[in-house]
N, C-alpha and C positions, 0 to 999 in steps of 0.2 A: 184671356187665359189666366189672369193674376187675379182676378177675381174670383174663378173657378177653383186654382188653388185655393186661393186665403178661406175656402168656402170649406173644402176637405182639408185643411190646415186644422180649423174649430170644428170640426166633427170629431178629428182625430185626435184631440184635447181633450175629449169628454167621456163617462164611463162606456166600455164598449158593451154593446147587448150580449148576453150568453147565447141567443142564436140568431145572428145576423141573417140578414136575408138573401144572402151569397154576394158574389161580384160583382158591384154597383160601380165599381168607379170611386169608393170612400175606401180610404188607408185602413178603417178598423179592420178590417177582415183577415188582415195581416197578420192583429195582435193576440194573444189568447185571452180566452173568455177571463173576465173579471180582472185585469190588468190595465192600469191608465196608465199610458206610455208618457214618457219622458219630453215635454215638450221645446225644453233644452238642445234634446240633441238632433232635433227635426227643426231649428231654426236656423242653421248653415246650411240644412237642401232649399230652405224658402229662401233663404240670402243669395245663393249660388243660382236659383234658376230667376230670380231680379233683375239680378248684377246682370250688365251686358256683356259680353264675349269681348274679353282682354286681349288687347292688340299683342300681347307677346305668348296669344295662346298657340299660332305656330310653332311656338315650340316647343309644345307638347304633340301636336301630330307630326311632328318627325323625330321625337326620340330623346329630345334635347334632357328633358325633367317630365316627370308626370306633373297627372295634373293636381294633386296632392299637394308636388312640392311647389308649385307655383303659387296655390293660394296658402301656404307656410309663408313665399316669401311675398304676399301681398299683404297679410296680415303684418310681419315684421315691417315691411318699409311704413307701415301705417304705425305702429308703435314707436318706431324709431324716429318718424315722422321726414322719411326720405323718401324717395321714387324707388317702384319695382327694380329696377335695372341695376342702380348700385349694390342690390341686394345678390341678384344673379350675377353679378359682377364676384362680388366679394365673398359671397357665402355659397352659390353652388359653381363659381367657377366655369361659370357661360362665356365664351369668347364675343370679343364684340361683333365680328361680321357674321356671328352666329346670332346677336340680337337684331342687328340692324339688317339680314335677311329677312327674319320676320314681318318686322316692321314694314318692308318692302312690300312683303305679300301682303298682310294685314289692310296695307291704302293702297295696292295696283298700283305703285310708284318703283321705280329704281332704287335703290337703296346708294347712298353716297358715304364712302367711307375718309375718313380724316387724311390728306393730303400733306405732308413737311413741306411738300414743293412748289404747290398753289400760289400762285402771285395774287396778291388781292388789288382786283378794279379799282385804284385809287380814284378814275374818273368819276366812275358808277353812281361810286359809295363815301362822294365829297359830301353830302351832307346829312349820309347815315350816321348816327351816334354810335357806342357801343350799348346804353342802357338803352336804344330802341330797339334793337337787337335782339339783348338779353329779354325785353320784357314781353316783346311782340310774337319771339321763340320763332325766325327766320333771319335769313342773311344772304343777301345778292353774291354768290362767289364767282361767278363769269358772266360773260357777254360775247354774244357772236353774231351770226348773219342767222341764227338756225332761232334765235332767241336770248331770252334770258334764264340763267341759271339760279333757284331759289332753292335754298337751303332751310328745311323746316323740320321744327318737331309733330310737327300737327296740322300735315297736308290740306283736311278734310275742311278743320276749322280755320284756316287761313283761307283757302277760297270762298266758301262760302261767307266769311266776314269781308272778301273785297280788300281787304289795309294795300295787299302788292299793287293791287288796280289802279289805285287811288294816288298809290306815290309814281307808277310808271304807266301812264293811262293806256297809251300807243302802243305797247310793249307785248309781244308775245312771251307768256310764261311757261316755261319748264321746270315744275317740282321734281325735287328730290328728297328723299325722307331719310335721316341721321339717328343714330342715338345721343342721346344727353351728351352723356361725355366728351365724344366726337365734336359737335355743335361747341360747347365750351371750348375743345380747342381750338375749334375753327376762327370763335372769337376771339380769342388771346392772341393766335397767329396772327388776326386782320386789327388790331385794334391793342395790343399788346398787354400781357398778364396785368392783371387787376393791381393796380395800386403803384404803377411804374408813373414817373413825371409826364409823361403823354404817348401817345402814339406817333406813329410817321406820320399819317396822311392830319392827323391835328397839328402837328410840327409844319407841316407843307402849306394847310389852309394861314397859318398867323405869317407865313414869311413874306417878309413883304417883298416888290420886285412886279407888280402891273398885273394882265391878266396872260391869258393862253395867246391872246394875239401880240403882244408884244412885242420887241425886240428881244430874242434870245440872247445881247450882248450887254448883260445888267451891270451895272455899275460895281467895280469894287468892293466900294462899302459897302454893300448889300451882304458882303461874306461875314463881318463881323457885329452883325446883328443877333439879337439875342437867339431867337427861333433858330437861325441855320446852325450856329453853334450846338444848340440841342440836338439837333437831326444828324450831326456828323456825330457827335458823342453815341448817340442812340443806337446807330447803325453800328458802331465798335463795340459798345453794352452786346446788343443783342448777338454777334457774331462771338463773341467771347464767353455768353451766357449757352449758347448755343455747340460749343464745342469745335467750332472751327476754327481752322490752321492760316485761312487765307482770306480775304476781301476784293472782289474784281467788281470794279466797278467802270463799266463799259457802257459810253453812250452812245446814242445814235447819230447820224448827222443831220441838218437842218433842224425841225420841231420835233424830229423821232424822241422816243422819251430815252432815260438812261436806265438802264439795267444794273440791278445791282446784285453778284451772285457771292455767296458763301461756300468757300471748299470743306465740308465736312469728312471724314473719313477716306480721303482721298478723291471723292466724287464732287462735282459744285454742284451744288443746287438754286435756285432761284428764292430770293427773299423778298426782293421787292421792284416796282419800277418806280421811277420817279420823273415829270412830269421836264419835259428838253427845255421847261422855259427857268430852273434853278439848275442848269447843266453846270454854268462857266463858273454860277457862286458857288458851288459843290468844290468843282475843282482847285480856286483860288482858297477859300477854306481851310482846306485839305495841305494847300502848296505851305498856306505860313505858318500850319500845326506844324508841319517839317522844317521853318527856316531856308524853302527854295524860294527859286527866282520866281514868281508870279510873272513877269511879263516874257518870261523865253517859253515857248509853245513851240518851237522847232527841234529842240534836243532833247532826247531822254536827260530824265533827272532824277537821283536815289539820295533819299532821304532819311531823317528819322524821327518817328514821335514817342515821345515820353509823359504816353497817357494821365501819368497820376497829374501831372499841372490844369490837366484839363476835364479830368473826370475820377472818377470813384473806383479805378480800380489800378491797379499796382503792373502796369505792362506795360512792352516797348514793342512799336511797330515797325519794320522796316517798310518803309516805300518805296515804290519806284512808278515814276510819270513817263509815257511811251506817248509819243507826237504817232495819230494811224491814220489812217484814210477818211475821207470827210472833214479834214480841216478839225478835229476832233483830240482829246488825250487820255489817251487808257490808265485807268490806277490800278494797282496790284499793292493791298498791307497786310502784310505775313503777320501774323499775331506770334510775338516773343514772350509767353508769359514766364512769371518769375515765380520757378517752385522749389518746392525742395527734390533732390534726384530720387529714384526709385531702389530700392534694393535689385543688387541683380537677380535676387531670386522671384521679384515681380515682372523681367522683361519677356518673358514667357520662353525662354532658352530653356531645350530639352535636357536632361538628367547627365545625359554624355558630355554633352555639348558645355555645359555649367560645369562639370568635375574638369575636363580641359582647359575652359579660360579660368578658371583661377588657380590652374597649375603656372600658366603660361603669364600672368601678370604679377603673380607673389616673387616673380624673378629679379632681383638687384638693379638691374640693368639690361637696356636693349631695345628696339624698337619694337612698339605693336601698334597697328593701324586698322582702323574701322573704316570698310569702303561702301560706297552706296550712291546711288544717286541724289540728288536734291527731296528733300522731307521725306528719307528712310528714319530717321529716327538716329542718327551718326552721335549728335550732340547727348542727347539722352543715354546714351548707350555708354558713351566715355564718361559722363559725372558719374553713371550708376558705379564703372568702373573706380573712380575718382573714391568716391567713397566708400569704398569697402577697402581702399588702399591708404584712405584717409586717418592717420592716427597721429599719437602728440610725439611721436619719437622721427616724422617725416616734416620734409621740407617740401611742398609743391607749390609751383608756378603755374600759371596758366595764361595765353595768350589769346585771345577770344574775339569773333567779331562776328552781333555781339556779345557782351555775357548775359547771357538767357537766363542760366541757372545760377544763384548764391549759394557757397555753399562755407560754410563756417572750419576756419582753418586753414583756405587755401587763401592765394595771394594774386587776383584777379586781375590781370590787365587787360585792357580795352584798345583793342588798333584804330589806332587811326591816322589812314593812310594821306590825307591831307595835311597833317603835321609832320609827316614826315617816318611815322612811327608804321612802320608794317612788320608783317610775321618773322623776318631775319633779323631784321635791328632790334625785335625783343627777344629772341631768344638768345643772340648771342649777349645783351644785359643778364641773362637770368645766367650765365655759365658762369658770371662771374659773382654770382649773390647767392653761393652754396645751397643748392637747389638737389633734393633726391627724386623727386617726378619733376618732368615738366611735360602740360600738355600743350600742343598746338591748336589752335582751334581750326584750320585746312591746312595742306603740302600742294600747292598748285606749281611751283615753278622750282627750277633745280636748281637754286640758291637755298630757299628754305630747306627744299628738304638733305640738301647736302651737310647742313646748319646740323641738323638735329639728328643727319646720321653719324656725325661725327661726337655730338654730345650724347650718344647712344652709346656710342663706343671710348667715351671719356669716365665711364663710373654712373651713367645716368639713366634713369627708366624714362624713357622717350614714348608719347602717345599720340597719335593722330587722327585727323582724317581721310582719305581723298574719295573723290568722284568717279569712281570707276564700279563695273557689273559686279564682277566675283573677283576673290579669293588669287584665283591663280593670272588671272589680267592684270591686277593689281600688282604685281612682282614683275612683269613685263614691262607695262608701263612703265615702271620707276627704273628698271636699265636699261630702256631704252629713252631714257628724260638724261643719262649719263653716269649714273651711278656705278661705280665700282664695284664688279659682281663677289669682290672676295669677301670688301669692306660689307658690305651690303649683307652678304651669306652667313657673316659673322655678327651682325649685330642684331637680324629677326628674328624674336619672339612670335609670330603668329600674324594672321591679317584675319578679322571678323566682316564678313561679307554681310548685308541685311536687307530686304526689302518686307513693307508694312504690309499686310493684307486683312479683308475685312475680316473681324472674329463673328461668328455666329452668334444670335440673341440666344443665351440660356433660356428664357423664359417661352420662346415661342419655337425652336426648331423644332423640326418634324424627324422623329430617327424611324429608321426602316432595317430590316436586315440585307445585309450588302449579298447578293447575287454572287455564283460562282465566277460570271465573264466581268463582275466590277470589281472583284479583287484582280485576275490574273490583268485585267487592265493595267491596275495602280501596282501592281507586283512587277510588268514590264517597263512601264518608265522607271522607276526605282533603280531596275536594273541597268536598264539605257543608259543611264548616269555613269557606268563603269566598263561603256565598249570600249574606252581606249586603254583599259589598264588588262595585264596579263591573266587575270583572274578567270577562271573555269565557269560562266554564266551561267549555265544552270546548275553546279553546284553551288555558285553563292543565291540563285533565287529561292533552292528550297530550304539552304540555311533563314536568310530573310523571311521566308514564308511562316516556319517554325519558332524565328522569334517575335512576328507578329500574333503569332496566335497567344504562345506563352503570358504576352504582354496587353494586347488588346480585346484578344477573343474570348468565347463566354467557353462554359462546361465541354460544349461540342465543338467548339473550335470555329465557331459564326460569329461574323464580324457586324455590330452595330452601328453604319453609319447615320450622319444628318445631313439635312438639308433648309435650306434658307423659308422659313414661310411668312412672317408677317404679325408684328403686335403694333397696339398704339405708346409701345416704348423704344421701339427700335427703328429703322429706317430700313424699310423691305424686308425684314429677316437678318440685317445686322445690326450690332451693335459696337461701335471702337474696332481699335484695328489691334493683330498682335504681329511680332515681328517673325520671319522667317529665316534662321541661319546657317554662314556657311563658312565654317573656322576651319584654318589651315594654318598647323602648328610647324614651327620651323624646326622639322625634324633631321636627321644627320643627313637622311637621302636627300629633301628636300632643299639642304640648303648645298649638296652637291651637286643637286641638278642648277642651281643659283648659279653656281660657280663656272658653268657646262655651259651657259648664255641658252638652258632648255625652251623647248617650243609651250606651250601654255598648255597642249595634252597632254607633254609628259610631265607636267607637275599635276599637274589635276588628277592622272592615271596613282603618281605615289603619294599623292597627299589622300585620296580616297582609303588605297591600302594601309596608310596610316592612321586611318578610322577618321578621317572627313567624310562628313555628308553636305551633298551639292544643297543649293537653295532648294530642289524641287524634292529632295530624299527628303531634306526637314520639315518641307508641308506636306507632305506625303504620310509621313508621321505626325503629323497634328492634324489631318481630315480623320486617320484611324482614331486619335483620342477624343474627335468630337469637336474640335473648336473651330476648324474652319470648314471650308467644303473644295471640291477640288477644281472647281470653275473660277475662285479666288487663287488657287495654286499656279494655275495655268498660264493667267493675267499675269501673275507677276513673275514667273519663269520663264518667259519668252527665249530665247536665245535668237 
């Protein structure tokens, strides 16, 4: 056939006859008499019917780009002198499970998309490199009873060159086929970003300590050799590079290996496993980066590290070693990093919600306390506060355990309950060192906080934390810890309730128009929020209705929500968490009902009429602006 062309290719180059001898099968017959066509612009039909059929012509038969702009962007990445893909990537804005479908069809393979949570085969892939990887353009990512899992750019030309065969002869293989970029993260995941001091499993291979049948009870020293040093640093590097809040590291008993997961955005996920025969030198390691006991395995023990003596980056980790079943010890390090605080106009508090708390903290004096459970964000929430109340004509104290955040101006102390120094014995120092804030870093027991309601009610602005759900438990608790409901009634300023939820990836949600039955849905719990207060229900639902629309709805009064879909920047459809709030200002009713020893419905009934919204009224209003979704809402409204 290419020789047939090339044949009317050169006839069609040549003067055409004024009266041809009709339809031959030669292009002249096309041209008008006495006209030699342009042989210029008949050299892209001879290049195009060549050229073989581009594995990313899928998609052009479903709609994705014609076939136009494909050989546009095949021409550029040849200019540019990159791959098609980055070009559809960047310039016509192709998603990648939209490339890597193609791809799928293009080799009769599965198409395999990039995974955050993939554990990589350290067994597998002990004497894979990463440059064989890159160069060979495959990567073993699992192993099962069903086979082996290979990861390729170039299905067709890897089997038939044999390379997988060769390295795993026995081996049943199962291809998968990736895009570029994907495959590149894949490596960076398994083998870690280009130009980092090593990897784990190269970190694992130099440690020394015998082989796989050894004795799992390695000697000591074995902890303070160069290699394990790396591999603990490495595993903090990358959890910290990574955005996580926490490190669990849980192994197994006897030769099971140890699992190491990362809490990201409230969810753990799996980073790595590591291999039961460096279990005990992982953990002794770990024990004298803290200053614990290495030989006690029978008792919890809480710790702490002060990463900069032993690596490159400026954080402090709390630890804590749990003795569990299998003769075994769990580690848990909460990553403290050292930043500067956020404005409160970045903690993502709504417009109401924001004009309130800084009515209610710009106050002289009095108590205000942020409740929440463990990693709501409690700490962050009080520096933001801290600093916007931070100025040169203020005296503030703070008592912290630990201090996480530095913030220039304030006067930071650090508890420590082993010297004797806890949260009552600093602050009653700080009553006497003319102090106009002081914060406490928690109120757990009714000495402290009896401490600080009394220098509430001496001339001072008093801030807190405690551990409690909402807003109005948080005032029950505390008189029922002992507190004096007068003393109490008179000195609160407000309680900020919080919990984190996932925020939605800008870049990848999916928006739809919200349905008549998913509004009057989200229109009913909204309302639910206020069965115990006196308020007429359905006339406060179609006032809310009316200011929903005013505020979120478009020209017709249709409501745009989102939903979670999935990029290779974000983790399923999210990305970061934003806080959800639930402020209850110590208004004259409220602090009569304080005084009344009220049931926690009847504060909540007039703290609402005094314009509180519950935690789920505040995600309820943030699904309407788009930032979260209401499956996130839910999760963390429980009651």
């Amino acid at each position: 056939m290419l020789q047939d062309f090339s044949l009317r290719f050169k006839q069609a180059t040549t003067k055409v006859d004024p009266h041809p001898p009709g339809p031959s099968g030669n292009l002249a017959h096309e041209q008008e008499p006495g006209i030699e066509p342009d042989s210029s612009a008949l050299a892209p039909a001879l290049e195009a019917m060549v050229r073989p059929r581009s594995k990313y012509h899928f998609l052009t038969d479903d709609g994705m780009l014609s076939s136009a702009d494909l050989e546009i962007a095949r021409r550029r990445a040849e200019a540019a002198g990159s791959d098609i893909e980055q070009v559809l990537l960047s310039e016509f804005h192709i998603k990648l499970p939209l490339i890597g479908a193609a791809l799928g069809r293009f080799f009769g393979i599965p198409y395999e998309p990039f995974k955050s949570e993939r554990i990589k085969p350290i067994a597998l892939l002990k004497n894979v490199k990463r440059e064989f990887a890159e160069h060979n353009g495959w990567l073993l990512i699992d192993g099962s009873q069903e086979g082996l899992l290979i990861l390729a750019l170039d299905p067709d030309q890897l089997k038939n060159s044999r390379v997988v065969n060769n390295v795993f002869p026995k081996a049943k293989l199962l291809y998968r086929v990736t895009t570029n970029r994907e495959f590149k993260l894949t490596v960076d995941q398994f083998f870690g970003i280009a130009g980092d001091a090593g990897s784990v499993d190269d970190l694992l291979l130099n440690m020394k300590g015998g082989d796989e049948e050894a004795d799992l009870a390695i000697d000591v020293s074995a902890a303070v050799e160069n290699e394990l040093v790396k591999l603990v640093n490495k595993i903090i590097v990358d959890a910290h590079r990574q955005g996580a809040s926490d490190i669990h590291i849980e192994p197994g008993s006897g030769k099971e290996k140890t699992l190491i997961r990362f809490r990201k955005d409230g969810s753990l996920e799996p980073y790595i496993e590591i291999p039961g025969l460096y279990r005990n030198a992982l953990l002794v390691r770990i024990k004298i980066m803290c200053e614990l006991d290495i030989s006690e395995h029978r008792k919890p023990q809480d710790g702490k590290i002060k990463f900069r003596k032993y690596g490159p980056l400026d954080i402090e980790l709390r630890v804590v070693c749990i003795p569990s079943s299998g003769g075994v010890e769990d580690v848990v390090m909460r990553i403290l990093s050292s930043g500067e605080p956020m404005p409160l106009e970045q903690l993502g508090i709504l417009p109401h919600n924001l004009r309130r708390l800084k009515m209610v903290i710009d106050k002289p004096y009095g108590i205000f306390f942020v409740c929440g459970p463990t990693g709501s964000g409690k700490t962050t929430t009080l520096h933001s506060v801290l600093s916007h109340l931070n100025t040169f004509d203020r005296k503030i104290w703070t008592a912290e355990d630990p201090v996480e955040i530095m913030q220039k101006g304030l006067r930071q102390v650090q508890v420590n309950r082993k010297a004797g120094l806890d949260f009552a014995t600093v602050i009653r120092s700080f009553l006497r060192a003319d102090p106009d804030i002081i914060m406490v870093g928690e109120m757990r027991d009714k000495e402290t906080v009896a401490i600080g309601l009394e220098a509430s009610l001496t001339g001072h602005l008093v801030l807190s934390t405690l551990h409690t759900n909402s807003a109005p438990e948080s005032i029950v608790r505390l008189l029922d810890m002992g507190m004096d409901p007068f003393n109490f009634a008179d000195a609160l300023l407000g309680m900020l309730a919080q919990r984190l939820v996932k925020r939605l990836c800008l870049h990848c949600r999916k928006a739809h128009l919200a349905s008549a039955l998913e509004i009057e849905d989200m229109l009913s719990e909204y309302c639910q929020e206020m069965q115990q207060s006196d308020a007429d229900i359905g006339f406060v639902r179609e006032q809310v209705r009316q200011a929903w629309i005013a505020q979120y709805g478009d020209n017709s009064g249709a409501f745009t929500l989102y939903q979670a879909h999935g990029c290779e920047r974000c983790n399923q459809g999210y990305k970061g968490r934003v806080g959800l709030h639930e402020l209850m200002v110590g208004t004259d009713k409220v602090k009569q009902l304080i005084q009344e020893h009220a049931h926690m419905a009847q504060l909540q009934a007039a703290a609402i009429l005094d314009g509180m919204l519950t935690l789920k009224m505040d995600g309820i209003e943030k699904v309407l602006a788009g930032i979260v979704d209401m499956k996130q809402v839910r999760l963390a409204c429980i009651r």
